[in-house]
Each structure stands twice: as structure tokens, then as C-alpha cells.
NUTI-77357 format. One record per residue: residue in one letter; x, y, z of N, C-alpha, C, O in turn. Coordinates in nm, 3 decimals. Example, Ala and Ser with C-alpha at 12.3 -4.5 7.8 and 13.67 -1.06 7.14 Angstrom:
% NUTI-77357
aa, n_xx, n_yy, n_zz, ca_xx, ca_yy, ca_zz, c_xx, c_yy, c_zz, o_xx, o_yy, o_zz
A, 1.319, -0.569, 0.780, 1.230, -0.450, 0.780, 1.320, -0.330, 0.780, 1.424, -0.332, 0.846
S, 1.285, -0.225, 0.708, 1.367, -0.106, 0.714, 1.290, 0.003, 0.787, 1.341, 0.114, 0.804
END
This chain:
% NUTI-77357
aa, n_xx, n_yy, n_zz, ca_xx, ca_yy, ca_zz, c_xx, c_yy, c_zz, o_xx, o_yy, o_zz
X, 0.083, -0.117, 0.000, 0.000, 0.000, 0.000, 0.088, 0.124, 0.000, 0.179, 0.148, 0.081
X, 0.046, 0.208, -0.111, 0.130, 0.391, -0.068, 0.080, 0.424, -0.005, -0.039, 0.394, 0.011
X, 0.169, 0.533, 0.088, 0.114, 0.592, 0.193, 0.186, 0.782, 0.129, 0.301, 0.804, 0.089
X, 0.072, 0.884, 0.142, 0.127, 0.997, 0.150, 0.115, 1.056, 0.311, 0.040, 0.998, 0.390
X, 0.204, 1.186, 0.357, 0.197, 1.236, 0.469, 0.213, 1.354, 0.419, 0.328, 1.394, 0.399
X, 0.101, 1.437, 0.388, 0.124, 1.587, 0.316, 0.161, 1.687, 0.476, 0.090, 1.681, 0.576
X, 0.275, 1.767, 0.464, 0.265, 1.861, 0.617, 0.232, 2.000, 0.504, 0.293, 2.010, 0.398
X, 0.149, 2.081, 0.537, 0.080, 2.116, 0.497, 0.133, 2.273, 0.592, 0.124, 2.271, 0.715
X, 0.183, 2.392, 0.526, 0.203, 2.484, 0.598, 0.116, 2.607, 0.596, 0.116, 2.690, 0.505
X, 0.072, 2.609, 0.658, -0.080, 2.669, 0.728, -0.185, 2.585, 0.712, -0.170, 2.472, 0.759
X, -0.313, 2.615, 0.644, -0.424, 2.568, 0.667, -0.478, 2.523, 0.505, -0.469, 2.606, 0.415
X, -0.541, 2.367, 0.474, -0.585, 2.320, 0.385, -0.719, 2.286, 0.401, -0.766, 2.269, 0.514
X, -0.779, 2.275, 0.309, -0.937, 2.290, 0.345, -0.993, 2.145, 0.293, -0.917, 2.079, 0.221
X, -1.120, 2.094, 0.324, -1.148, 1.991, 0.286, -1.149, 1.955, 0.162, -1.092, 1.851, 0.127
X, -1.231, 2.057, 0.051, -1.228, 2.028, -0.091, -1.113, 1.991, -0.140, -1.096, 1.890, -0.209
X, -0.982, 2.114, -0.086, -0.874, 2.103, -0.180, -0.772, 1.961, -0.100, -0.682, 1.919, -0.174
X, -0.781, 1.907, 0.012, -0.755, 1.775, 0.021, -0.828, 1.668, -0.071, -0.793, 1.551, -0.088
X, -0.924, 1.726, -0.119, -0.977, 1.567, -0.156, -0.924, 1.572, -0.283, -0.897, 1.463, -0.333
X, -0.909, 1.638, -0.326, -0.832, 1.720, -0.524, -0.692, 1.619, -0.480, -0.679, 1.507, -0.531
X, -0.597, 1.670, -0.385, -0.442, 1.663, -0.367, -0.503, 1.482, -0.321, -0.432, 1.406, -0.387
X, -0.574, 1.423, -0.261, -0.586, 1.271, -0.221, -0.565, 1.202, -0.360, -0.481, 1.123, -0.403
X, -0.715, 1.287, -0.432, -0.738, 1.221, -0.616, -0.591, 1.226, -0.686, -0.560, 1.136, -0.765
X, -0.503, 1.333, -0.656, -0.447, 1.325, -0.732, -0.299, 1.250, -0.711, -0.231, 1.211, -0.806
X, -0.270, 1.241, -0.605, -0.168, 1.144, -0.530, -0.206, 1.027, -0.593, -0.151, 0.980, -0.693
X, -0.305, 0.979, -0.532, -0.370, 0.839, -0.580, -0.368, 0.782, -0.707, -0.338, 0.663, -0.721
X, -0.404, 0.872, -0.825, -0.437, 0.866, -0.953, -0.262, 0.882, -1.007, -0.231, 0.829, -1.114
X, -0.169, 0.947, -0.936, -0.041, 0.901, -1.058, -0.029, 0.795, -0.944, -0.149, 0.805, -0.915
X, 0.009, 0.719, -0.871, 0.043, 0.625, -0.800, -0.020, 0.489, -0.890, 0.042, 0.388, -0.923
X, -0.137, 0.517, -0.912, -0.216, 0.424, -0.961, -0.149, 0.351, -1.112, -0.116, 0.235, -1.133
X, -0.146, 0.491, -1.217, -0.082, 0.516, -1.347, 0.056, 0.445, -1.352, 0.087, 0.347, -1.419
X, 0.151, 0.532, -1.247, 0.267, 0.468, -1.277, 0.318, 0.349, -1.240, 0.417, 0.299, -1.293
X, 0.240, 0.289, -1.130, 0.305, 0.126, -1.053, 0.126, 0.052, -1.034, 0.089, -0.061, -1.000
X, 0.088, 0.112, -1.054, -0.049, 0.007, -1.064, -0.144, -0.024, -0.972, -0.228, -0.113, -0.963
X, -0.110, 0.077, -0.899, -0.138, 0.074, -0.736, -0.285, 0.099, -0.733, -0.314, 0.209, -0.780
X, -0.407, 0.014, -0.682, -0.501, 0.069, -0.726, -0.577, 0.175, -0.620, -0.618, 0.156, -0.506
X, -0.578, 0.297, -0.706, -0.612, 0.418, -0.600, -0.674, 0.419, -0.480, -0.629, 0.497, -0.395
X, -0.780, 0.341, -0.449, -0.847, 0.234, -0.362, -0.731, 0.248, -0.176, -0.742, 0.297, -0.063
X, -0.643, 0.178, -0.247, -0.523, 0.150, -0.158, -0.459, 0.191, -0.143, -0.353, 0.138, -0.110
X, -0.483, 0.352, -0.159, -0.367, 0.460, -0.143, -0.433, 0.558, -0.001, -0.541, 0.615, 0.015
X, -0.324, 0.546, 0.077, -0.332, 0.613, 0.215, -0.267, 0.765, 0.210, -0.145, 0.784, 0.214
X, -0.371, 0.875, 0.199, -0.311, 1.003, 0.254, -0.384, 1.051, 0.375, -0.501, 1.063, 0.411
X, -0.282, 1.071, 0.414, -0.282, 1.207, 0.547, -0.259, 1.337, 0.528, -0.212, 1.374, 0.420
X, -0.289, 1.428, 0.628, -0.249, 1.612, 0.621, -0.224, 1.611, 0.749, -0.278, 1.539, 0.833
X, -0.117, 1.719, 0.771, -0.067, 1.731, 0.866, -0.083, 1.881, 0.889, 0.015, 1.927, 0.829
X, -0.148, 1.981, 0.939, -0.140, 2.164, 0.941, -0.036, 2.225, 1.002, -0.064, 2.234, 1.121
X, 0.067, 2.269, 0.980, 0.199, 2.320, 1.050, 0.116, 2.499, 1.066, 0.074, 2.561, 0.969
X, 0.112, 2.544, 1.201, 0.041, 2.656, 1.193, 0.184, 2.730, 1.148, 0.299, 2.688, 1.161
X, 0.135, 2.858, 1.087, 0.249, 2.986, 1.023, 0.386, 2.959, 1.120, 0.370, 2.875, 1.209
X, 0.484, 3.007, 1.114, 0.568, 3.037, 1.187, 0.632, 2.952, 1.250, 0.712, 2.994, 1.334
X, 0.620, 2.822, 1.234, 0.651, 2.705, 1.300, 0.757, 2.623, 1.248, 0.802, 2.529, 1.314
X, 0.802, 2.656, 1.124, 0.898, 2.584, 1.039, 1.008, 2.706, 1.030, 0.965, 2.821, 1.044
X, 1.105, 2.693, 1.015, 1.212, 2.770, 0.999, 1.337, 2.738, 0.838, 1.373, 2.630, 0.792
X, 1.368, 2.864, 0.797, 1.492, 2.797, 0.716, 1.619, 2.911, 0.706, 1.602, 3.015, 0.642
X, 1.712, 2.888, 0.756, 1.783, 2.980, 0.799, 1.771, 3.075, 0.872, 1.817, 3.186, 0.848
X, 1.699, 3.038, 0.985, 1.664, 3.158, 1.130, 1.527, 3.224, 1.065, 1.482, 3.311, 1.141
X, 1.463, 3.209, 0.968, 1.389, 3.284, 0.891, 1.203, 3.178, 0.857, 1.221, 3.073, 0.795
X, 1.107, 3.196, 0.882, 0.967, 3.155, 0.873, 0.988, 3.105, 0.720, 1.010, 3.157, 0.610
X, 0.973, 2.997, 0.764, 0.986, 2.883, 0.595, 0.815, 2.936, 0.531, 0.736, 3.009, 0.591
X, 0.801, 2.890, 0.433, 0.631, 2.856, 0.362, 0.665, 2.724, 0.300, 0.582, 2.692, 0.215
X, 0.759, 2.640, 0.314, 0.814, 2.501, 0.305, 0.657, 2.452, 0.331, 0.574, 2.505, 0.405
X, 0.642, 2.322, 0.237, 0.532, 2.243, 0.256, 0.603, 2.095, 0.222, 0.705, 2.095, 0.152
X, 0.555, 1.984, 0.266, 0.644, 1.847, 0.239, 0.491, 1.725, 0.180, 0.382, 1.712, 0.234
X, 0.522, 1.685, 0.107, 0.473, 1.546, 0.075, 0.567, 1.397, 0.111, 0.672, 1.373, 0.051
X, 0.527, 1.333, 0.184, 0.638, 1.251, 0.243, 0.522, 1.112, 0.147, 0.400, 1.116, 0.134
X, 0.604, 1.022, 0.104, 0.536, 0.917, 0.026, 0.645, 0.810, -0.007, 0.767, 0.825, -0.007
X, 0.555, 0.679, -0.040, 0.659, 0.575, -0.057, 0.629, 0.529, -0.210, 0.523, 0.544, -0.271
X, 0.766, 0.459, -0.264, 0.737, 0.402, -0.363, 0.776, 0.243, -0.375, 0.874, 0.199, -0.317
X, 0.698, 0.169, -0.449, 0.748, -0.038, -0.457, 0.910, -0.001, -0.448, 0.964, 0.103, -0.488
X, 0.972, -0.121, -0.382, 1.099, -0.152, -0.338, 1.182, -0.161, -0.511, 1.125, -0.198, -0.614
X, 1.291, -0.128, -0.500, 1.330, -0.127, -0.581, 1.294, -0.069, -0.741, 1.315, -0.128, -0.847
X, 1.234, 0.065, -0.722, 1.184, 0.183, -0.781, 1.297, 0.223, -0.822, 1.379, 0.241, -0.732
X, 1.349, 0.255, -0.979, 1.487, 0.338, -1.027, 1.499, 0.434, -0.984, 1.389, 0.485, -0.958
X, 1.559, 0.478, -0.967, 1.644, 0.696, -0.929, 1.568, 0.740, -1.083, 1.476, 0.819, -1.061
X, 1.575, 0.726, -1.149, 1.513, 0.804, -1.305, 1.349, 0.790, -1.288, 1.273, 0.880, -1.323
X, 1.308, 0.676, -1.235, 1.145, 0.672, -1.201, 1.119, 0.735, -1.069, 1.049, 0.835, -1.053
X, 1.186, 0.665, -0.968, 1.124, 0.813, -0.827, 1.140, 0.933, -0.873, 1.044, 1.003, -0.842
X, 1.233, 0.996, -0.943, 1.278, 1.156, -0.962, 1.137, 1.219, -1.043, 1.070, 1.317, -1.011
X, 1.121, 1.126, -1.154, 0.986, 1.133, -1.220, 0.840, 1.147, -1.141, 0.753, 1.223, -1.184
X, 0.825, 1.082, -1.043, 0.696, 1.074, -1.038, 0.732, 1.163, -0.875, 0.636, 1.165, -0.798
X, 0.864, 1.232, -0.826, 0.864, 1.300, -0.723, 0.806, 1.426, -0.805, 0.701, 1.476, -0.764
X, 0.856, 1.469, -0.895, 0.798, 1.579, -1.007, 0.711, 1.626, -1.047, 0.676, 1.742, -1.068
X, 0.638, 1.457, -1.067, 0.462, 1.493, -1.087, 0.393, 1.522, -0.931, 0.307, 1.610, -0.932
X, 0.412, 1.481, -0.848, 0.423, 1.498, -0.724, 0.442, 1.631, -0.644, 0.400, 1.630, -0.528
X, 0.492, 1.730, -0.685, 0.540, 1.796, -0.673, 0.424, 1.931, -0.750, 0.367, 2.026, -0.696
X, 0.424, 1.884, -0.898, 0.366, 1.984, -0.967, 0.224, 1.997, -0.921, 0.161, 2.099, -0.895
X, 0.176, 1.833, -0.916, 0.046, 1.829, -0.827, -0.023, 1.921, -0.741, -0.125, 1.989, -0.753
X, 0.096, 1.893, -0.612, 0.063, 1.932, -0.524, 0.029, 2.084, -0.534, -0.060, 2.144, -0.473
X, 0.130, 2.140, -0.636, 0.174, 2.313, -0.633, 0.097, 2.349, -0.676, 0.066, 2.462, -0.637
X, 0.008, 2.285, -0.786, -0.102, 2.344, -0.858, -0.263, 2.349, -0.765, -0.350, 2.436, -0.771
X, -0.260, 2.230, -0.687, -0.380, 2.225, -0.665, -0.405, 2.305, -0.498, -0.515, 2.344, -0.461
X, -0.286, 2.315, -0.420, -0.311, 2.407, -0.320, -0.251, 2.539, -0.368, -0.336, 2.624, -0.340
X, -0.152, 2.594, -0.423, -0.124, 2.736, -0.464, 0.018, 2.745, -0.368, 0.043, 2.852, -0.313
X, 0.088, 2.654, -0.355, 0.208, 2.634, -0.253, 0.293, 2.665, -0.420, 0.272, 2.618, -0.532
X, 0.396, 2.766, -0.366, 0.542, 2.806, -0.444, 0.590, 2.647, -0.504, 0.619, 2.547, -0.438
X, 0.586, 2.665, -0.655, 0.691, 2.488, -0.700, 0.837, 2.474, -0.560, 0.846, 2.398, -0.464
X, 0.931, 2.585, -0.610, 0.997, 2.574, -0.516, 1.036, 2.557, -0.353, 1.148, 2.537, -0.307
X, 0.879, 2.573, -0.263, 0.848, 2.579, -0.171, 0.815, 2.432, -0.124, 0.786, 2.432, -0.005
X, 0.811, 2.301, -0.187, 0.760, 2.182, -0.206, 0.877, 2.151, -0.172, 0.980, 2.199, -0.218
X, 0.861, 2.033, -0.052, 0.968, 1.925, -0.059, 0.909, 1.771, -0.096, 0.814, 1.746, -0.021
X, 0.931, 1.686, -0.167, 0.910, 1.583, -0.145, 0.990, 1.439, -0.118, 1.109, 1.414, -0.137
X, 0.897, 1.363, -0.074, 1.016, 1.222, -0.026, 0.932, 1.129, -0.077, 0.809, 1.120, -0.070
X, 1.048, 1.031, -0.151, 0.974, 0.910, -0.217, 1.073, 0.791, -0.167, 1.164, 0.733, -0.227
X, 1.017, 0.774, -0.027, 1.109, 0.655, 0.026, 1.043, 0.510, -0.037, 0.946, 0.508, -0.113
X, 1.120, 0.383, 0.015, 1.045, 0.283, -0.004, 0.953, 0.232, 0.071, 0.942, 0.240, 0.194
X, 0.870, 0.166, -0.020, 0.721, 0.109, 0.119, 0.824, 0.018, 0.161, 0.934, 0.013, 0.106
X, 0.777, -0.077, 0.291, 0.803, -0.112, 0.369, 0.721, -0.256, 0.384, 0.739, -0.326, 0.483
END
């Protein structure tokens, strides 16, 4: 099963979680076959001011997610990307402001 852990810096609202769930789910699904069904996301709300990056109030947001064992570096980088663009588009979070992690499931 994938699992996402979106930390989410400030506040996300129900609609636009269920958009960022669909859409986690739906490339997960596409690229390894995973059927969306069986895809686990979470949100996490980091209130303002709570993250830091160089002594300085981050707007840093993270998608933490796994991919099947033995996933290439050229395919995680790929679908960290789509992952990424996803996310940026559908909450309004900076591309550059996105971190993501595509560890292995477990």
C-alpha cells in the first residue's frame, strides 16, 4: 500500500484535500499500478511560523510518500515531479516551496 503524509504549511481545506488525495492516488495508480483504492493520505497543518529555514519563517510544505521496493532513481525523480507539480497546482504552494520524499514502502 502507498502511503502519503502531506505537512501542509498553514491551513488546507477539505475540498482542496480531496483534489491533492485524487491526485496522489491517480499518478500512483498510473505509474506502478497501485489501485487508487489502496492509497493512504494524510495532512498534517503546521500553523504559520513554526517551520524555519535559515533563522527565517519557511512557507516550506512536504509530501512525504513511498514508492514499490526497488523503484529506479530516473522513475522516483519522475513521479517526485509529478508529485510535486500536483501538489503546487492544486493548493497554490510556491513549486519551489515543495519538498518531497519518495522513500520505499516497507
Amino acid at each position: 500500500m502507498a502511503t502519503f503524509k502531506c505537512l501542509v504549511n498553514g491551513t488546507i481545506d477539505d475540498a482542496t484535500r480531496h483534489r491533492v488525495r485524487e491526485a496522489l492516488a491517480g499518478l500512483t495508480e498510473a505509474r506502478f499500478g497501485t489501485p487508487a483504492a489502496s492509497v493512504a493520505v494524510s495532512f498534517t497543518e503546521i500553523p504559520p511560523g513554526n517551520w524555519y529555514t535559515a533563522g527565517e519563517p519557511s512557507a516550506a510544505s512536504m509530501v512525504l510518500g513511498t514508492v514499490p521496493p526497488g523503484t529506479s532513481q530516473e522513475v522516483r525523480e519522475e513521479v517526485m515531479a509529478a508529485i510535486c507539480a500536483a501538489f503546487s497546482t492544486i493548493t497554490g504552494a510556491d513549486h519551489d516551496r515543495v519538498m518531497i520524499v519518495a522513500a520505499d514502502e516497507h
